[in-house]
Every structure is written in structure tokens, then in C-alpha cells.
MIFI-467748 format. One line per 3 residues: their letters; for each residue z, x, y of C-alpha. Coordinates in nm, 3 decimals. Each point is the difference from the previous one (the first is absolute). Example, Ala and Ser with C-alpha at 12.3 -4.5 7.8 and 13.67 -1.06 7.14 Angstrom:
BEGIN
as = 0.780,1.230,-0.450; -0.066,0.137,0.344 $
***
This chain:
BEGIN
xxx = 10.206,0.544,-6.961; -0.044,0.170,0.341; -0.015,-0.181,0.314 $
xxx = -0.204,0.135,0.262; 0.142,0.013,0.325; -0.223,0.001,0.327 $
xxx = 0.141,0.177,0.304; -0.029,-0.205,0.327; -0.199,0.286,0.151 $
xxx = -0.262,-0.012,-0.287; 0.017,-0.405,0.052; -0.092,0.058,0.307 $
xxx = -0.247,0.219,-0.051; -0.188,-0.243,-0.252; 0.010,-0.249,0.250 $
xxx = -0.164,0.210,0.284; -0.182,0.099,-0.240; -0.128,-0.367,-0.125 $
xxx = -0.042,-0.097,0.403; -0.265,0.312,0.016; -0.206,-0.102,-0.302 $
xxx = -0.025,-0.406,0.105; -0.076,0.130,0.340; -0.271,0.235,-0.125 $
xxx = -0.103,-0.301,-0.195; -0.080,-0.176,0.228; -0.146,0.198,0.254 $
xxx = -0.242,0.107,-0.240; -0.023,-0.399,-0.072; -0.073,-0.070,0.370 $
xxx = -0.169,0.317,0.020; -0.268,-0.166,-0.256; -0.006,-0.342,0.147 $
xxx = -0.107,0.139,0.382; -0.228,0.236,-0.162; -0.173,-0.265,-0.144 $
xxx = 0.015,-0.176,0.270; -0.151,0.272,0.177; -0.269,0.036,-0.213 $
xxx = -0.076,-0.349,0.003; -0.026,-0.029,0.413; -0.221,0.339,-0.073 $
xxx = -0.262,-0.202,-0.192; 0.037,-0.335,0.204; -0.053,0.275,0.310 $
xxx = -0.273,0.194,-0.152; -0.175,-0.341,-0.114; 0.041,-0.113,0.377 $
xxx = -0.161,0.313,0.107; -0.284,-0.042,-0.238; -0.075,-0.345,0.087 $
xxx = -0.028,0.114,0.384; -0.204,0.269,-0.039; -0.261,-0.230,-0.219 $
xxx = 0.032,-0.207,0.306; -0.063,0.290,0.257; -0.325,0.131,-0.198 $
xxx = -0.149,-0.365,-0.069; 0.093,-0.021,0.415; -0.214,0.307,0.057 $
xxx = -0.281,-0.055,-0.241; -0.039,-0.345,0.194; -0.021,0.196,0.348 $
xxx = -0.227,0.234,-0.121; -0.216,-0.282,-0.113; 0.024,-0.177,0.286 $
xxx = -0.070,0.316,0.245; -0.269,0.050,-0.224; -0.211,-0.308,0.008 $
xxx = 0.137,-0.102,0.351; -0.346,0.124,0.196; -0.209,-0.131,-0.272 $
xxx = 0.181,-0.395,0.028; -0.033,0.019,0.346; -0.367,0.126,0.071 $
xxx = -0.043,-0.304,-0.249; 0.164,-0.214,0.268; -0.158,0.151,0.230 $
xxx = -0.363,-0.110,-0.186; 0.116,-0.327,-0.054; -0.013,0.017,-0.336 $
xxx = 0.398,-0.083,-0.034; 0.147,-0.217,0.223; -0.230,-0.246,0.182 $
xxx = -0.388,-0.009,-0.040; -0.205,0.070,0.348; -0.306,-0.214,0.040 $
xxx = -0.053,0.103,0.385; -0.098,0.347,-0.144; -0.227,-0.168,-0.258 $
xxx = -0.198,-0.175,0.296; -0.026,0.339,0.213; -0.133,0.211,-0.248 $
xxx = -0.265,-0.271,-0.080; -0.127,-0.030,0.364; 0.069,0.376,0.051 $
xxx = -0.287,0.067,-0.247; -0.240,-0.277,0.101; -0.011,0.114,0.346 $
xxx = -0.026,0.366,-0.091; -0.305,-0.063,-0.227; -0.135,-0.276,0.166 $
xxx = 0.081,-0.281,-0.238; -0.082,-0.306,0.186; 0.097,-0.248,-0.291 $
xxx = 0.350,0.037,-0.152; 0.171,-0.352,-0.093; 0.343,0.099,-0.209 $
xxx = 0.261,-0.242,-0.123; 0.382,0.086,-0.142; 0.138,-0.263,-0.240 $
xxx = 0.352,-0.087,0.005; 0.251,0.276,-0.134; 0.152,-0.070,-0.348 $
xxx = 0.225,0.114,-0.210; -0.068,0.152,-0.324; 0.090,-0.142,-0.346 $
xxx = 0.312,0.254,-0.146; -0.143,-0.048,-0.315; -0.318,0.093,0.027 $
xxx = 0.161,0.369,0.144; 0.128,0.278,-0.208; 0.350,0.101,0.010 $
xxx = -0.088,0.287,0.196; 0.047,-0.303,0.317; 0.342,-0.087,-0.130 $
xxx = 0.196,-0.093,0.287; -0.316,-0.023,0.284; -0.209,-0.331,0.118 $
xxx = -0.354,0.100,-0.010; -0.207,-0.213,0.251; -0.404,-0.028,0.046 $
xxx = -0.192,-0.070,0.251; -0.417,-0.054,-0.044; -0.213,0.038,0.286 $
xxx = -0.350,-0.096,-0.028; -0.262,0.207,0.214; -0.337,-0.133,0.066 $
xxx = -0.270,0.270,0.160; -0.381,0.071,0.079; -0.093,0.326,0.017 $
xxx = -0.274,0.285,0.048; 0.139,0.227,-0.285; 0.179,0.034,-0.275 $
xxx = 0.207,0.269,0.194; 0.165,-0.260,0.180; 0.156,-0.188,-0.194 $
xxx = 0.120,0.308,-0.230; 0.172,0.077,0.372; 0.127,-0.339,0.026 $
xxx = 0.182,0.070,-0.310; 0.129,0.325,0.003; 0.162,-0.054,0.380 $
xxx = 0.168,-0.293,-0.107; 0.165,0.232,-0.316; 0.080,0.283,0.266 $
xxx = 0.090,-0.147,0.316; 0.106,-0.337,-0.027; 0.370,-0.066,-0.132 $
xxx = 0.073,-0.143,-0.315; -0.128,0.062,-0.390; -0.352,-0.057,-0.025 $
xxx = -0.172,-0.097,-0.344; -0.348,-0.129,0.027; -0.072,-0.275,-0.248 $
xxx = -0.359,-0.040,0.061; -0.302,0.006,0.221; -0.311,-0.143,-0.076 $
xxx = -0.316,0.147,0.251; -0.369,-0.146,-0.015; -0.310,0.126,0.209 $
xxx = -0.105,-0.238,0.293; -0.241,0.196,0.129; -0.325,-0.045,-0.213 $
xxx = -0.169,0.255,0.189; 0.247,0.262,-0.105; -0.175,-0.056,-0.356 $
xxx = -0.315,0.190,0.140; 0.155,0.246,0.189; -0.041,-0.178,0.354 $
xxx = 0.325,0.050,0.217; -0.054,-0.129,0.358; 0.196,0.159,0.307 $
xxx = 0.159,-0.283,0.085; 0.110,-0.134,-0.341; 0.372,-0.081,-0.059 $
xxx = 0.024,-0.217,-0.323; -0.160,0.207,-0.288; 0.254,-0.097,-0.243 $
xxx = 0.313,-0.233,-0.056; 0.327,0.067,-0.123; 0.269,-0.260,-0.152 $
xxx = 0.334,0.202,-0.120; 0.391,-0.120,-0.045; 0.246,0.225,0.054 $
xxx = 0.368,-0.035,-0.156; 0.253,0.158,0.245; 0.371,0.070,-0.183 $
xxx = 0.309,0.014,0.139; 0.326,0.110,-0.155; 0.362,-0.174,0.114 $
xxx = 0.322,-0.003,-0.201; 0.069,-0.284,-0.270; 0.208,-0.294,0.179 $
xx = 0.293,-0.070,-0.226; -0.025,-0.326,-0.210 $
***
């Protein structure tokens, strides 16, 4: 039976040999365990980066809508139609047309502002208080003309949202029936019409 003998320098050899391959070992071990580490900060990064940038766009869509709509919201201010209503304009554009066409009889009235029912709204109002105001207007007249001006300035030039409900008009001048018109005649006819003025304010919480 032979007996292998191992020189010291080939002993040696193994061993340096055996230090080199654990060390490989691991260093391709650790090697591994950063680069998956790496990778892993990669996608945590990468998701972080994704999550800002959905933040950034939804950030600029909002300004854009906001730039966008910012004159309209505030020429609807500016009408009264958001924010609070404006009866003094209601009054002037009233005796603004009597005087100009000579309306000596002009009685009006505006109720007390309420707020509207939610559910009687559409979900288009989500998030708004809708109030109404009715004014009541009372007028003789010489022509149909007038009141149809009556009307239409209070749409134009007075501030706030305008809806006329209705307006009832009956003939108080029998002569008008044969064609008489005298020079000096002011109440031909007589108007009775409510108006429903809306105004627009941000839902109160609770």
C-alpha cells in the first residue's frame, strides 16, 4: 500500500489556495447580497420618483384649471352671482328705467333671502349653497315696450342671476280697446311679475 506524502510547499499551496476560493466565495456572496440590495433601493427610488411626478402633473393640471376658470369665478363675483347678493343694484336699475320712460307708478317688494333645499338640486351643486331671493314688481304703463325694458335691464345690468317666474299684465285703459290713446295718458296697462334672484356661496361644513 502506498502512502502519499504531501510536501509542505504543496500544503501550503492548498491552503493559499483554499483562502482564495472562500474569499472569492464570498465576495461573490456579498457581491449578490448589495446587488440586490441595490436593485431593491433602485425600485423603492424609481417608485419614489413615480409617485412625485403623479404628484407634480395632478399639481399642474390643478393650476391650469384654476388659471383657466380664474376670470370666469371672478367676473361671477364681480355680478354678484357668487358671493353675496346686491339688492342696492336691484333698486337702481328699477328707478333707472321708470324715470327714463316716464313710469310714474312702480311699487316693488324683495322677500327675505332663503336658502335652497339640497335635495331638490342636482349633483351638478355638490358642494355650493344655492340661495333665492323673489322680488315682486308692481307697474302701470303706456306700452308693452316698457315693461319688456324693465325686464331685460334688470337681466343685463343689475347684479345677480335673474330668472323670471312670472308676470301677469291686464289692460286698464278701456279706451285703448278702440284705438283712443290720449297725450297725456300714463296707465294703459298693468304689470304684476316675481323675479327669483340666485346667488351661489360655498357649502358650510356640517
Amino acid at each position: 500500500m502506498y502512502r502519499v506524502t504531501v510536501s509542505p510547499e504543496v500544503k501550503r499551496s492548498l491552503v493559499i489556495f483554499a483562502i482564495v476560493l472562500l474569499s472569492m466565495i464570498t465576495a461573490v456572496a456579498v457581491s449578490g447580497m448589495f446587488k440586490a440590495k441595490a436593485n431593491d433601493e433602485n425600485k423603492l427610488a424609481s417608485s419614489e420618483m413615480r409617485r412625485w411626478k403623479s404628484k407634480i402633473d395632478d399639481a399642474n393640471t390643478s393650476n391650469q384649471i384654476l388659471v383657466r376658470h380664474e376670470d370666469t369665478f371672478k367676473q361671477l363675483k364681480q355680478d354678484s352671482i357668487i358671493g353675496d347678493e346686491n339688492r342696492l343694484s336691484w333698486v337702481e336699475v328699477v328707478q333707472k328705467v321708470a324715470d327714463s320712460r316716464g313710469i310714474a307708478a312702480v311699487k316693488y317688494d324683495i322677500a327675505q333671502q332663503v336658502l335652497l333645499d339640497k335635495k331638490l338640486l342636482g349633483k351638478k351643486y355638490e358642494g355650493l349653497d344655492v340661495y333665492k331671493s323673489v322680488m315682486s314688481i308692481e307697474m302701470n304703463f303706456i306700452h308693452e315696450g316698457d315693461l319688456f325694458v324693465m325686464l331685460n335691464a334688470l337681466r343685463e345690468e343689475a347684479k345677480g342671476l335673474m330668472v323670471v317666474d312670472k308676470c301677469d299684465v291686464e289692460l286698464i285703459n278701456k279706451d285703448v280697446n278702440e284705438g283712443i290713446i290720449g297725450q297725456d295718458t300714463t296707465d294703459n296697462m298693468r304689470a304684476f311679475c316675481e323675479l327669483s334672484w340666485y346667488t351661489l356661496k360655498k357649502a358650510e361644513k356640517g
